[in-house]
N, C-alpha and C positions, 0 to 999 in steps of 0.2 A: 817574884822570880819569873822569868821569859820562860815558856814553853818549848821545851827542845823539840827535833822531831821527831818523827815515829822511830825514821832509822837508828838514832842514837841511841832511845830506847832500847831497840832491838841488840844495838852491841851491844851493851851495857847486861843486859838479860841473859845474852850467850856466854860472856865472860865470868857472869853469876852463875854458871851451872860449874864452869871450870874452877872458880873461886867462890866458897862457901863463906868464905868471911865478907863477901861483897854482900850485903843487907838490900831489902828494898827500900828501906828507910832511907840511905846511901842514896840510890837510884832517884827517889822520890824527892831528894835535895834535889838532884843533878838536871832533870829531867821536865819537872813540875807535872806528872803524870801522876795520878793517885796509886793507891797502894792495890785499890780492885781493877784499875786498870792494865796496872802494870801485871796482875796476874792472868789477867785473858791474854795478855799479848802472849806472857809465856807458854797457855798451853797453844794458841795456834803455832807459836815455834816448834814444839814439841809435836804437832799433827801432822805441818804444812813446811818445815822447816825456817830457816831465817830470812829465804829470798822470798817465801810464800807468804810468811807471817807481816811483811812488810806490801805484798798488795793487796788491793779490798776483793773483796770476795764476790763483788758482783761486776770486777774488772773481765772486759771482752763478752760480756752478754749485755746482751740487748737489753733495754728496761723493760718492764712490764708495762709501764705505763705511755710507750711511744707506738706513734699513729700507725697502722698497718699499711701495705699498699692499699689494699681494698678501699678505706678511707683516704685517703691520697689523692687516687681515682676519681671518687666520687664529687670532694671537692673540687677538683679540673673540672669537672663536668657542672659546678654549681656556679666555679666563677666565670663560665663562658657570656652570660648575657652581658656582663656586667665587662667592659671591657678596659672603663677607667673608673675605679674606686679604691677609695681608702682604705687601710688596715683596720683601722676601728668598724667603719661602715660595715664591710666586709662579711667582721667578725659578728655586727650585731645581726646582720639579715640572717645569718646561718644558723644565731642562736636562734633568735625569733623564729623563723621561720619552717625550722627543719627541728632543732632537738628539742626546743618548747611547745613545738607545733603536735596536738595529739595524735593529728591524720598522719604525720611522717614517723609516727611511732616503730612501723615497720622497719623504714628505713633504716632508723638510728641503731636498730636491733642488729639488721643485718650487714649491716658494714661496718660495726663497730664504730658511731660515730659520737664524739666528745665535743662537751663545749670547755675550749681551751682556754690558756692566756693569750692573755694579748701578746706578750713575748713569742709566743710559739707559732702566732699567726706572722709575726713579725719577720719567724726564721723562714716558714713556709715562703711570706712572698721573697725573698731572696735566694732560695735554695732552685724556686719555680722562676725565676728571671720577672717577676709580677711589678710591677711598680704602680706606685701609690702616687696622684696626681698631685697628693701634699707634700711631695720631700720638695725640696727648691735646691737648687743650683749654692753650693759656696758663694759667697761674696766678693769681688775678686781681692780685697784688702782683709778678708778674713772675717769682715766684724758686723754688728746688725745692728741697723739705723731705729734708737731710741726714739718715744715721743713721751714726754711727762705726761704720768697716767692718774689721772682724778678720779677718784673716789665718787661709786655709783651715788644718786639718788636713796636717801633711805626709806620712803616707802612707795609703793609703786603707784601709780600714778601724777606723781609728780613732775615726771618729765618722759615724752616718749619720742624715741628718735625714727626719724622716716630717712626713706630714698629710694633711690629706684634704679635697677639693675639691668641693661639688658642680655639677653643670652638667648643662644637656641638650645632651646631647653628640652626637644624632640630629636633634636640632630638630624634636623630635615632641612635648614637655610633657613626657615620662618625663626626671625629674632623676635622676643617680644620684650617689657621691660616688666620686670617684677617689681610695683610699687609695694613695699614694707614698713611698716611700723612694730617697732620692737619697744618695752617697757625699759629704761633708765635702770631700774633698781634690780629688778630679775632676770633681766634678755630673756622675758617670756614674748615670742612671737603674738602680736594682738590681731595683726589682720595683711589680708594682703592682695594685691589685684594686680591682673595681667591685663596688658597694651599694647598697641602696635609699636606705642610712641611713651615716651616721657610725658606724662598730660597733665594739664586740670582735673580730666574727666577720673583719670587712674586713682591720681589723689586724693579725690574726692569720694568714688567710691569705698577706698580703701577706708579711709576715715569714717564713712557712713556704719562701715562694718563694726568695724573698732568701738563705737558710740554704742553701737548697740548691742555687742557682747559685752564689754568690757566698760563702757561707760566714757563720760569725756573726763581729758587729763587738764591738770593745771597749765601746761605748756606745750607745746611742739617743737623738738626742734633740727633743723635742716638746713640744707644746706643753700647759697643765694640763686637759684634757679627762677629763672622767671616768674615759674609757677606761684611761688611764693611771694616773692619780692621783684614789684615793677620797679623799672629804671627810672620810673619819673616821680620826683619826692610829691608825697602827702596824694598818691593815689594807690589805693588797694587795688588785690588782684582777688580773681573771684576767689582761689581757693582762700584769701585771706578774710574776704567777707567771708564766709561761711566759717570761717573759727572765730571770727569778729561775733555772728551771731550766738555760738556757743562760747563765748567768752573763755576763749584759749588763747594765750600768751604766744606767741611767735619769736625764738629765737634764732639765729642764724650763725651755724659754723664758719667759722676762716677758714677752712679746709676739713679734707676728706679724714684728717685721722683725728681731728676733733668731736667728730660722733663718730668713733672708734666701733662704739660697740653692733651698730646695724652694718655697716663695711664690712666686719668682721665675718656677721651673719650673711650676707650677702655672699661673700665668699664660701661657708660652711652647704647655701642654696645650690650652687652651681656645682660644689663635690657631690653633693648625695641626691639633692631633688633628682637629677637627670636619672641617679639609677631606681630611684623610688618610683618615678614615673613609669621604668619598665618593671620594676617588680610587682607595681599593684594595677599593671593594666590599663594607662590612661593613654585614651587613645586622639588626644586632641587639646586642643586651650581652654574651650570651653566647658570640658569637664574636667580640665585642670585648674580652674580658676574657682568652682564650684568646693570641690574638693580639698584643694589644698585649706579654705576656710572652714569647711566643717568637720575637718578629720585632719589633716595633715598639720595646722598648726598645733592641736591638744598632742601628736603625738611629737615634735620636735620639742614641745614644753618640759614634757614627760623627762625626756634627755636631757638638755640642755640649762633649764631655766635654775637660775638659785632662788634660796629663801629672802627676803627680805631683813635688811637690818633693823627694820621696827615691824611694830605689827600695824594691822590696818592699811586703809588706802584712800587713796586722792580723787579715787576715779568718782568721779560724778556721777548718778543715775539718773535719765529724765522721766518722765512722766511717762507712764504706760498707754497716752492716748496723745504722746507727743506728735505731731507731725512733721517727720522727716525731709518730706515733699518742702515745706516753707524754708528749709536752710541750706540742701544741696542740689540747687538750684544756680543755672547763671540767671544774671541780672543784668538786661541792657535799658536803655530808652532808644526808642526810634518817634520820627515824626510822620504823623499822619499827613496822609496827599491822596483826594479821592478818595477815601472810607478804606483804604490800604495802606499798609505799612511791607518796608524792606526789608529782607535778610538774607547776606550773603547775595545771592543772584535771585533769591526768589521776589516774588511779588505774594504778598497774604489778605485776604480778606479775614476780618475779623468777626465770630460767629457765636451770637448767645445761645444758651442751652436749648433754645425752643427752632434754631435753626434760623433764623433773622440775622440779618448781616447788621454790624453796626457802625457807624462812622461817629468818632468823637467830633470831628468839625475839622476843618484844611486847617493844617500845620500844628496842631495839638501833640503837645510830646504825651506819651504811652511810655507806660512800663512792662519790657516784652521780657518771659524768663523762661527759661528750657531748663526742661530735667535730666539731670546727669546720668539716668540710668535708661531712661526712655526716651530722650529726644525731643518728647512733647514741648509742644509752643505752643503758648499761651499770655494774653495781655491779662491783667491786675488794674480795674479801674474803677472809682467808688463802691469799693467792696465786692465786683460784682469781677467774675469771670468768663474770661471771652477764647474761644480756642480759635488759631491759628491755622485756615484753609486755603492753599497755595492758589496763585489762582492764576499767575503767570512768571515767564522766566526773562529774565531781563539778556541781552543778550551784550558779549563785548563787541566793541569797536574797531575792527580788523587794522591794525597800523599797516600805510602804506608805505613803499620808497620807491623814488622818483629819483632820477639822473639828471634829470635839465627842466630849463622850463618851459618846454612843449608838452612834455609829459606832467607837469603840475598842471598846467594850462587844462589840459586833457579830463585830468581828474578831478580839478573842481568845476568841471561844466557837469560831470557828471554825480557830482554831488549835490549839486542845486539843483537837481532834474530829480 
C-alpha cells in the first residue's frame, strides 16, 4: 500500500478523537503509517495542535551542524591565494592542511572549523560567487563529444603514456612544457621534466627518471612528434635510439584523445599544479622540476592512481651498476679535418685523459655523443675516450644585396682582395 502523507494522517487522527469507532488499525489501512507511529503523531496533536503536529520540530532553526560566520570568514581568507581552483582541490588543501594539520589545531578550535562534503563546498562556492576553473560552458547543441574508450593495460608497466604540456605554470609569462609519463594501468604519475621547449632533451630526461624509479616498461606510447618519429622512413630519432637500446616498443596515437589518459592528466596538472606551487613555496623551475619528482608525483599517486587489474608488473629493473651515461646520450658522427671536428658553429679539438690532443687522420668519421643532462661532448673511439675542447667559432657569411652591376662589380673586387 502507498504511504499517505503526514497530513492525512493528521486528519484522520483528529477525526479519531471525535469518532471513537474510527480504530488505528482503520488509519493504519489508510495511511500505511504503523500503529507506534500513528500514536506519536497523536500526542504531538494533543501538545502542539494539528497545524504544529504537521511541522517538524526543528522547522525555522538553524541546524547545529551549519558553518558559523566565524568559519565563513576564515575560509575567505584561505581561499585568497588561490584565486583559480577547483572544488575538490579546494576542499582537499583545507583538509590537509588546516583540520589534519596538528600546528593549525588552534585554529580549527577557534573558529569552529569542519572538514565538510564536498556538497557543502559545492554550496559555499556558489553562495561565495567562487568559480571552479573545471565547470565548462554548455555545449551549444546540448550534447558531449564521445570517443570509444579502451580498457586500461592490466598490469602496470606494460604500457606507459608520455606528452608534453606547455603552460605558465608561475603566472609570470615564462611557459615551460611539462614532459609526462603516466602508467597505462594505474595513472600513476612515473616521472616528469620541465622545458623551455617540447625536446629530445625533456624526453629523455623524463624517461631517464622514470627507468630508474620505476623501471623500463614494455612500450611507450605517444604521440607522432618529431621527437619520436622522423619524417624520413627507416631513420631513428635520438630519443627512439635510446628506447631502441632499452628495448622499448614505440607506439604512436592517431590523435590526442587516444592516449586519453596523460591528456586528461595534463589537464588535472594545470588545475592544481599551479595552486600547489604556491601552497608549498616553490619559488622557480628549477626547484619545481626537482620537486615535483621527488615529492610531488608520490603525492598525486596517493590521490589519483587505481589498483591494477592483475597483480605484478612489467616494469623492468636494470642492473645497479647500470650505466645510464651509455643510453641517454645523442649520437652523431662528424668528420675529422686537422685533428678537429665541428658542432654547430664550434670548432673542437679532441683531448685524451692525460691532456694530449689527438687527431684520428683527415677525413676519418668519429663518433661524437652529448649528454642529455650535462652537455658533455665527447668522441668514442677504439674503446678509448676523447673529451671535446672548443678551440674555435666558425663564423657566418654575411649575405649581401646589390642593385646593379656596378655595385656587384664593387663587391667582388672586394672579395678577392
Amino acid at each position: 500500500m502507498d504511504r499517505k502523507t503526514k497530513a492525512e494522517a493528521i486528519e484522520l487522527l483528529v477525526a479519531k478523537k471525535k469518532d471513537p469507532s474510527l480504530t488505528y488499525a482503520d488509519i493504519e489501512r489508510k495511511t500505511g503509517y504503523s500503529r507506534r507511529q500513528l500514536i506519536r503523531i497523536s500526542k504531538q496533536i494533543d501538545e502542539r495542535g494539528a497545524v504544529g503536529a504537521g511541522t517538524h520540530g526543528n522547522a525555522g532553526r538553524k541546524p547545529a551542524t551549519a558553518a558559523t560566520e566565524d568559519e565563513i570568514r576564515y575560509l575567505r581568507e584561505f581561499k585568497k591565494p588561490y584565486q583559480s581552483i577547483t572544488i575538490a582541490q579546494f576542499r582537499d588543501i583545507f583538509i590537509e592542511d588546516v583540520i589534519d594539520n596538528p600546528d593549525k589545531r588552534d585554529d580549527v578550535e577557534r573558529h569552529g572549523l569542519v572538514a565538510r562534503s564536498k556538497s557543502w563546498f559545492r554550496e559555499l562556492f556558489r553562495r561565495e560567487g567562487w568559480r571552479s576553473p573545471a565547470q565548462k560552458p554548455e555545449r551549444a547543441h546540448g550534447g558531449r563529444v564521445s570517443h570509444p574508450l579502451r580498457d586500461p593495460m592490466p598490469r602496470r608497466g606494460m604500457l606507459v603514456q608520455v606528452d608534453g604540456t606547455p603552460y605558465d605554470w608561475f603566472g609570470n609569462g615564462d611557459v615551460r612544457v611539462l614532459h609526462l609519463a603516466v602508467d597505462d594501468t594505474t595513472t600513476e604519475v612515473l616521472s616528469g621534466c620541465f622545458m623551455p621547449l617540447e625536446c629530445m632533451r625533456g624526453y629523455a630526461r623524463m624517461t631517464e627518471r622514470m627507468v630508474r624509479g620505476s623501471g623500463v616498461p614494455e612500450a611507450m606510447y605517444s604521440d607522432r612528434h618529431s621527437v619520436f618519429r622522423s619524417a624520413r622512413a627507416g631513420t631513428g630519432t635520438q630519443l627512439a635510439m635510446m628506447l631502441s637500446d632499452l628495448d622499448v616498443r614505440m607506439v604512436f596515437a592517431g590523435s590526442p584523445q587516444a592516449k586519453g589518459r596523460v591528456e586528461r592528466y595534463n589537464l588535472t596538472e594545470q588545475l592544481r599544479l599551479v595552486n600547489d606551487i604556491i601552497r608549498f613555496g616553490i619559488e622557480d623551475y628549477d626547484q619545481l622540476d626537482s620537486w615535483f619528482n621527488e615529492f610531488y608525483v608520490e603525492y598525486l599517486n596517493r590521490k589519483f592512481s587505481f589498483p591494477p587489474a592483475e597483480a605484478g608488473s612489467e616494469f623492468r629493473r636494470l642492473p645497479p651498476d647500470f650505466d645510464y651515461s651509455s643510453v641517454f646520450r645523442i649520437r652523431l658522427t662528424r668528420i675529422s679535418r686537422g685533428g678537429m671536428i665541428s658542432y654547430e658553429m664550434g670548432l673542437y679539438w679532441m683531448v685524451d685523459g692525460n691532456g694530449e690532443l689527438y687527431d684520428p687522420g683527415e677525413g676519418v668519421r668519429v663518433n661524437l655523443f652529448i649528454d642529455v643532462w650535462t652537455d658533455e661532448m665527447y668522441v668514442e673511439r677504439r674503446n678509448r675516450r676523447y673529451a671535446c675542447v672548443l678551440c674555435g667559432v666558425r663564423k657566418h657569411k654575411k649575405a649581401e644585396l646589390v642593385d646593379n652591376q656596378k655595385d656587384l662589380q664593387s663587391l667582388l673586387r672586394k672579395m678577392r682582395r
